[in-house]
C-alpha positions as a Markdown table, in Angstrom:
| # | Residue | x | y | z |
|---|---|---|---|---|
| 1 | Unk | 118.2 | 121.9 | 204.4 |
| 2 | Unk | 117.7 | 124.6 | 201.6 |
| 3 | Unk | 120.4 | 126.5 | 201.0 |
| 4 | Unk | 120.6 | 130.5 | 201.5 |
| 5 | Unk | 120.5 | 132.9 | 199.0 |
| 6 | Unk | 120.8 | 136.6 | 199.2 |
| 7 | Unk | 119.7 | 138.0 | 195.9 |
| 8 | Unk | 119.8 | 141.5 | 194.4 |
| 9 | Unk | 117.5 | 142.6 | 191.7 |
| 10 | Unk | 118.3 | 145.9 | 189.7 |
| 11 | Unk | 115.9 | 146.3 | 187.5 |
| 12 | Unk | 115.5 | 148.9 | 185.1 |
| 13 | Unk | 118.7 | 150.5 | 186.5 |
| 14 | Unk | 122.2 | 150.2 | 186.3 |
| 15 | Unk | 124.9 | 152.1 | 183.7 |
| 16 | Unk | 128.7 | 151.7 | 184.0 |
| 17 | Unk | 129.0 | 154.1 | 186.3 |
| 18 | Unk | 127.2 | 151.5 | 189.0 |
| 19 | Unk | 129.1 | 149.1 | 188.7 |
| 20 | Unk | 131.3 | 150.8 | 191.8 |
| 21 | Unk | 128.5 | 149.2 | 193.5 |
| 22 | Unk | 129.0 | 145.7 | 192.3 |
| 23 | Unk | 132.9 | 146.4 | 193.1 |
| 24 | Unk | 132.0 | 147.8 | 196.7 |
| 25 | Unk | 129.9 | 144.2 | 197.2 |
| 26 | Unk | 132.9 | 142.1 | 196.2 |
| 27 | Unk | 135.3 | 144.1 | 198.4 |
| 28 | Unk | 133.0 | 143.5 | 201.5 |
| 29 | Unk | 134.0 | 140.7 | 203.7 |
| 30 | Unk | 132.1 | 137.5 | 201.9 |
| 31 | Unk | 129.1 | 135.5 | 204.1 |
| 32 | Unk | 129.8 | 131.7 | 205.3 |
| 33 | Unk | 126.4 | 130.4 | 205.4 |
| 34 | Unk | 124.5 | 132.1 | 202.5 |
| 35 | Unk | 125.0 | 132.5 | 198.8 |
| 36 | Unk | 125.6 | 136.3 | 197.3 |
| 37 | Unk | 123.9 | 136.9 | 193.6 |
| 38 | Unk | 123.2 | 140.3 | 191.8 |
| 39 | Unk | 120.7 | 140.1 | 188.9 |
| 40 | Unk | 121.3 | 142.8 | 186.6 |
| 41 | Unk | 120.9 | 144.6 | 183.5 |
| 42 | Unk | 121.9 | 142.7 | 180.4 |
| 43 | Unk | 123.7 | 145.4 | 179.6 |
| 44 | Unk | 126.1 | 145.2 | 182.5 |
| 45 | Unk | 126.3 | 141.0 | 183.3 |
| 46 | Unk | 129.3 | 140.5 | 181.7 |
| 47 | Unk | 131.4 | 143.3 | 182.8 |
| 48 | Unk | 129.7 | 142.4 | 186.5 |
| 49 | Unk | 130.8 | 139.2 | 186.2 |
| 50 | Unk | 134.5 | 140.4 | 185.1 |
| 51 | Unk | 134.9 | 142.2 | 188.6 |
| 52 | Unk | 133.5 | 139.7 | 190.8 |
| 53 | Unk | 135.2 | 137.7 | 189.9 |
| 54 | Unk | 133.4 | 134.6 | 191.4 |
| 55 | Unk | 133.1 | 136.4 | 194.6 |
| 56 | Unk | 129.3 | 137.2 | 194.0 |
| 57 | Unk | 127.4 | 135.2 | 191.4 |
| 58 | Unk | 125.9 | 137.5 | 188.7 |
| 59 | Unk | 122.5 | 137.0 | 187.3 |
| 60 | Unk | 120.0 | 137.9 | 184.3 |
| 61 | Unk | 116.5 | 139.3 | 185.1 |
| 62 | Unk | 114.5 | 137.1 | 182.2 |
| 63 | Unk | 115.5 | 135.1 | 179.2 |
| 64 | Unk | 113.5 | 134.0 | 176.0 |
| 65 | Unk | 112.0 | 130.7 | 175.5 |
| 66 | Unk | 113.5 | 129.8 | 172.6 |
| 67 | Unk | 117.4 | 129.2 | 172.2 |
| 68 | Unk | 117.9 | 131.3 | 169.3 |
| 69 | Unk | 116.3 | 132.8 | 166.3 |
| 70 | Unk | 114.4 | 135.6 | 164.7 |
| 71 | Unk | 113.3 | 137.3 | 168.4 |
| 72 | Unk | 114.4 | 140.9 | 167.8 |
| 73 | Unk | 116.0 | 142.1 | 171.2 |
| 74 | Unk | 115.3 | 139.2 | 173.1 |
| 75 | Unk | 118.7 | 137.8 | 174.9 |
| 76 | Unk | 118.1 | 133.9 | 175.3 |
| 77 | Unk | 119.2 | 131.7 | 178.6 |
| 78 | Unk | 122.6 | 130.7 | 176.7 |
| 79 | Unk | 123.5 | 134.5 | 176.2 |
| 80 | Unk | 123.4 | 134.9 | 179.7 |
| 81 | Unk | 125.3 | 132.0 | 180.6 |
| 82 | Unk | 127.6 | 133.5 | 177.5 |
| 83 | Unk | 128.3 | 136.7 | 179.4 |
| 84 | Unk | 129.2 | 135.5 | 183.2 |
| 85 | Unk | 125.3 | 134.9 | 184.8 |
| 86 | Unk | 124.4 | 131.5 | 187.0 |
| 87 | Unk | 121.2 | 132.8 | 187.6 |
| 88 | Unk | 117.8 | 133.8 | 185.8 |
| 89 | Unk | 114.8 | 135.7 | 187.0 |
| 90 | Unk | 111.8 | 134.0 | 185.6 |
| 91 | Unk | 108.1 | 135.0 | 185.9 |
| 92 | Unk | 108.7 | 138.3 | 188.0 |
| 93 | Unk | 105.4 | 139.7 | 188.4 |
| 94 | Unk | 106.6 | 142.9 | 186.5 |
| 95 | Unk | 107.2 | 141.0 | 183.5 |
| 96 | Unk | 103.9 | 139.3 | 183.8 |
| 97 | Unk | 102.2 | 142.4 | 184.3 |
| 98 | Unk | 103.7 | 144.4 | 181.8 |
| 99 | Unk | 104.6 | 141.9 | 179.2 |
| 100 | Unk | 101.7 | 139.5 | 179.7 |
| 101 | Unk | 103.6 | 136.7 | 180.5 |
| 102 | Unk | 101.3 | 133.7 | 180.8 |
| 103 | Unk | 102.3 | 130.9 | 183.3 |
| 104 | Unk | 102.9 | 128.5 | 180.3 |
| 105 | Unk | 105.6 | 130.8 | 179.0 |
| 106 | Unk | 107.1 | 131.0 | 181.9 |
| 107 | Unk | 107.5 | 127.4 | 182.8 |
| 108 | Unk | 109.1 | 127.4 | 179.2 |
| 109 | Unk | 111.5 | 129.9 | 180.2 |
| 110 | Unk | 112.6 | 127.9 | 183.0 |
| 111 | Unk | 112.8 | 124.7 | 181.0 |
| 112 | Unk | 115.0 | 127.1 | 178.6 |
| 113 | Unk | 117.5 | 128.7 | 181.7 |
| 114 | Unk | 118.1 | 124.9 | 183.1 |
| 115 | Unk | 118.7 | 123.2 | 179.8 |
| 116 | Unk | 121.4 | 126.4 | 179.3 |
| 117 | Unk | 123.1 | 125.8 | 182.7 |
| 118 | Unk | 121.4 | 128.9 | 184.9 |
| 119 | Unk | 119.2 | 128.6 | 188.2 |
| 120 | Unk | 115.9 | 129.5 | 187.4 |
| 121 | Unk | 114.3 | 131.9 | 190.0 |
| 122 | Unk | 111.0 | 131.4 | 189.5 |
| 123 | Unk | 108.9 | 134.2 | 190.9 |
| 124 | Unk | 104.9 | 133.8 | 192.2 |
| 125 | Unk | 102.6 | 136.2 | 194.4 |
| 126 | Unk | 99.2 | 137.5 | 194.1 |
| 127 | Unk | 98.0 | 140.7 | 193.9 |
| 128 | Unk | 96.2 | 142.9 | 196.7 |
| 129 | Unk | 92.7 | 142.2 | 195.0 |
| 130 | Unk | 93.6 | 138.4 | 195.1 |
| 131 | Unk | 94.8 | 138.7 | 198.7 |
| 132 | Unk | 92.1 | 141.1 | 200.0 |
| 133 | Unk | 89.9 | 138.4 | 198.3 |
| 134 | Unk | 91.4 | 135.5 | 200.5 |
| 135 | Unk | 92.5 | 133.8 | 197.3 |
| 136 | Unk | 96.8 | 134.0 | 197.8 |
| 137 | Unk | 97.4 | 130.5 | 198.5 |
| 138 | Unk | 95.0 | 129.2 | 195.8 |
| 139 | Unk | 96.6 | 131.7 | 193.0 |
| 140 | Unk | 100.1 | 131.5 | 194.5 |
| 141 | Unk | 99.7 | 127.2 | 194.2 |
| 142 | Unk | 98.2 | 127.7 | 190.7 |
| 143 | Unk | 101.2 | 129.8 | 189.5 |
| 144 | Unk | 103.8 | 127.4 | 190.9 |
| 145 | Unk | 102.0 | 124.4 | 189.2 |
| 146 | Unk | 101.6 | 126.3 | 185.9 |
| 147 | Unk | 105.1 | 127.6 | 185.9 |
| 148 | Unk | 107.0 | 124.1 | 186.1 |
| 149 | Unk | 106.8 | 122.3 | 183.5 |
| 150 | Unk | 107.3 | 118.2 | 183.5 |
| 151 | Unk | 110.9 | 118.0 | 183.2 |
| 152 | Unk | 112.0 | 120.9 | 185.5 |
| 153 | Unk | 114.9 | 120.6 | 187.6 |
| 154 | Unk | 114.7 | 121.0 | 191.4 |
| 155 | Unk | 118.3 | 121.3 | 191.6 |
| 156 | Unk | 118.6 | 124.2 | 189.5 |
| 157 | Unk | 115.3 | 125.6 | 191.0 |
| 158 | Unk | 115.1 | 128.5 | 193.4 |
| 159 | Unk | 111.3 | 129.9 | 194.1 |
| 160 | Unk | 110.7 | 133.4 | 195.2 |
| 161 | Unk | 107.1 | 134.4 | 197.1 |
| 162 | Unk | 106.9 | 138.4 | 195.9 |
| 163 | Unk | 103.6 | 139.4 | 196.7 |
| 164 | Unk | 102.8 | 142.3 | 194.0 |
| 165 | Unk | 101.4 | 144.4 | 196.3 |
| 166 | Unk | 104.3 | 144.7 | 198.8 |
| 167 | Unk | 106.9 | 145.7 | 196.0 |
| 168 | Unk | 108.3 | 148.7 | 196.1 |
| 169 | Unk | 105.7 | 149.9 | 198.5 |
| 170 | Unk | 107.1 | 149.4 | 201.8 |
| 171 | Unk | 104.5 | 147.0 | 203.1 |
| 172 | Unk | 105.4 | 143.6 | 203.7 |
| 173 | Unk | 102.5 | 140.8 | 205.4 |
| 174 | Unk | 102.5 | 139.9 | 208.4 |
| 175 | Unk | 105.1 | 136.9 | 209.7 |
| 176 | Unk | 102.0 | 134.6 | 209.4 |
| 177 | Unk | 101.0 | 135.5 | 206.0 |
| 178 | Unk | 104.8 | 135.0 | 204.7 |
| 179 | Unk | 104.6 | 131.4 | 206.7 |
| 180 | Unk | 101.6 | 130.3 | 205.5 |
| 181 | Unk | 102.4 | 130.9 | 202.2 |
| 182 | Unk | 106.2 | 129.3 | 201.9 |
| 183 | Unk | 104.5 | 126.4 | 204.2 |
| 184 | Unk | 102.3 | 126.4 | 201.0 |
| 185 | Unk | 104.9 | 126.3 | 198.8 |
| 186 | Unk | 107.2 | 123.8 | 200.4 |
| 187 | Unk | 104.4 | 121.3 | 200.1 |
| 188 | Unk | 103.5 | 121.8 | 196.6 |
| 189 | Unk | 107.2 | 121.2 | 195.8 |
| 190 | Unk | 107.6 | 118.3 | 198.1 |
| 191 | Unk | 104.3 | 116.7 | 196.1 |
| 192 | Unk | 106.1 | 117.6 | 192.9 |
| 193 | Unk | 109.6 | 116.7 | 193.8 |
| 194 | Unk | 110.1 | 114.2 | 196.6 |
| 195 | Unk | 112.7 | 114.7 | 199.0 |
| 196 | Unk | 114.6 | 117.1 | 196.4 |
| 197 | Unk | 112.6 | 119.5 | 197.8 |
| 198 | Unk | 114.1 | 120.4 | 200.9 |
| 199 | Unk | 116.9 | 121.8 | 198.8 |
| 200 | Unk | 115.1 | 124.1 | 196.8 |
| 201 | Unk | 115.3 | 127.6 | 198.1 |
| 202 | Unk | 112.6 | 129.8 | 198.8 |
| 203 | Unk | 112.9 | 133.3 | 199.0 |
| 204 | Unk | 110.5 | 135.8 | 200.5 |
| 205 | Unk | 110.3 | 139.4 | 198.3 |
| 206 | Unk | 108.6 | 142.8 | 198.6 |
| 207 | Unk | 110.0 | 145.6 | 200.0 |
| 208 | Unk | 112.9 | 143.6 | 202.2 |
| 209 | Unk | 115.2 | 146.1 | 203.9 |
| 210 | Unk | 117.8 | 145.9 | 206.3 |
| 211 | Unk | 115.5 | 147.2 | 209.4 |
| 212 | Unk | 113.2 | 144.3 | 208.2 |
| 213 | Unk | 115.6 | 141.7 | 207.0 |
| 214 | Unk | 116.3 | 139.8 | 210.3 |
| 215 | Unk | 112.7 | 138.9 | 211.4 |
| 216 | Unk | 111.9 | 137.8 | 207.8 |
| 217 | Unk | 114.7 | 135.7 | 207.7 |
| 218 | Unk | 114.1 | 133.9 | 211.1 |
| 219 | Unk | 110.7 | 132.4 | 210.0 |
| 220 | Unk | 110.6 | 129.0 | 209.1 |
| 221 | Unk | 111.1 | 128.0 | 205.0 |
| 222 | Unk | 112.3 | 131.3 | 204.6 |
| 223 | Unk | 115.9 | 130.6 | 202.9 |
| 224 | Unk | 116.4 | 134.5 | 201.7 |
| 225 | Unk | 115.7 | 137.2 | 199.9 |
| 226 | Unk | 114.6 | 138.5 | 197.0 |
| 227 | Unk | 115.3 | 141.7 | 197.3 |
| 228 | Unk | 114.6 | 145.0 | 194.9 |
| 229 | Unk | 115.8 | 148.9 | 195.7 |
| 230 | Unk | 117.8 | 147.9 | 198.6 |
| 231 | Unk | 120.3 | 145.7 | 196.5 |
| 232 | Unk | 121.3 | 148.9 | 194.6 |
| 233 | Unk | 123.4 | 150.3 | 197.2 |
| 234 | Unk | 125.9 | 148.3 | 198.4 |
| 235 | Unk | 125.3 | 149.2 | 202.1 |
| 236 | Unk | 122.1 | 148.5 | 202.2 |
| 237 | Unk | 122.5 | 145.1 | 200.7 |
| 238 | Unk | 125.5 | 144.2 | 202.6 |
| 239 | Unk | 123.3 | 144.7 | 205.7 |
| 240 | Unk | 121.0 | 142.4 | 204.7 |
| 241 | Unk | 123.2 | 139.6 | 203.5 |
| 242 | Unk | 124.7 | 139.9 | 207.0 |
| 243 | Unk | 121.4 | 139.4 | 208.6 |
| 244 | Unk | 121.1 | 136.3 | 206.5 |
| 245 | Unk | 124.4 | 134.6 | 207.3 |
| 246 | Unk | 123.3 | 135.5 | 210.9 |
| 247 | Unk | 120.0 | 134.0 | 210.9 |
């Protein structure tokens, strides 16, 4: 069985100041049956992962391909693991949207994370055109298979459904769109992997909050969250991490 993972993603947000939030999460009684990881702001990993302490893991929100070189303001995958993170977000739609990121760069990015000792969290999810179309499985099945590259690691391998057009927005599909899709998933990584594929992870994204986080998490091959705004407070985020370990 997959194991559970509760994960916070910042974002664009986060100064020092926030980091009373991070403290707040580590003070909180820690969960028995799921994992607890913040992705944050580069700016903030290493002090993050100073106060936690190993309490929470602390993660990055992308990483470059390459290991090093002449990639003005690009932090690469062993920077991260430098400054305190486990963890990478890889191929969040945001960054595919806004910085173009084409599957092929992404599965290099994962290849990059794993060879530097991080999880890769590889993101997919289609948008409301491509769902409205009918077309999610077939574009959420052709982002997986573009985005792992032969030679990617299922046990440093964590896949997050986050369909664009439920993020941020407060909509979220239906419980049989979310287990149609990770039923979709589960059996393109079983195809791929073998039997290492029951351990991978999947995570369901898009507008999770605690009013909503206990019915997500009690559908089947739903093994967490992904979760956006409500990780900034901690809460909200505690709430939903105790929803997890409950489920």
């Amino acid at each position: 069985m997959a194991r559970r993972l509760a994960a916070g993603n910042w974002k664009m947000h986060g100064l020092s100041a926030d980091l009373a939030e991070v403290e707040a999460l580590c003070a909180a009684p820690q969960p028995e049956r799921c994992e607890v990881l913040l992705c944050l702001p580069a700016t903030l990993i290493d002090r993050a992962a100073r106060l936690s302490a190993g309490r929470i893991a602390i993660g990055g929100e992308d990483c470059h391909a390459n290991p090093q070189g002449a990639h003005t303001g690009d932090i690469s995958a062993a920077m991260l693991k430098d400054a305190g993170a486990s963890h990478v977000i890889l191929g969040h739609s945001e960054r595919r949207a806004d910085h173009g990121e084409s599957d092929a760069l992404v599965a290099a990015k994962v290849l990059a994370a794993q060879a530097a000792g991080l999880v890769a969290i590889l993101c997919v999810g289609e948008t409301l055109a491509e769902r409205d179309a009918g077309r999610t499985l077939e574009v959420v099945s052709a982002q997986l298979a573009g985005s792992l590259a032969q030679g990617a690691d299922p046990a440093n391998l964590v896949v997050a459904y986050e369909p664009v057009w439920a993020i941020g927005t407060g909509r979220v599909p239906v419980e049989g769109d979310i287990l149609a899709v990770h039923a979709a998933l589960r059996a393109d990584l079983s195809a791929r992997f073998g039997a290492a594929a029951a351990d991978i992870p999947l995570l369901y994204g898009g507008s999770v909050k605690p009013e909503n986080a206990a019915q997500i998490f009690a559908l089947k091959d739903v093994d967490g969250a992904l979760v956006g705004g409500a990780s900034l407070k901690a809460a909200d985020f505690a709430q939903i991490i105790a929803a997890l370990n409950a489920a």
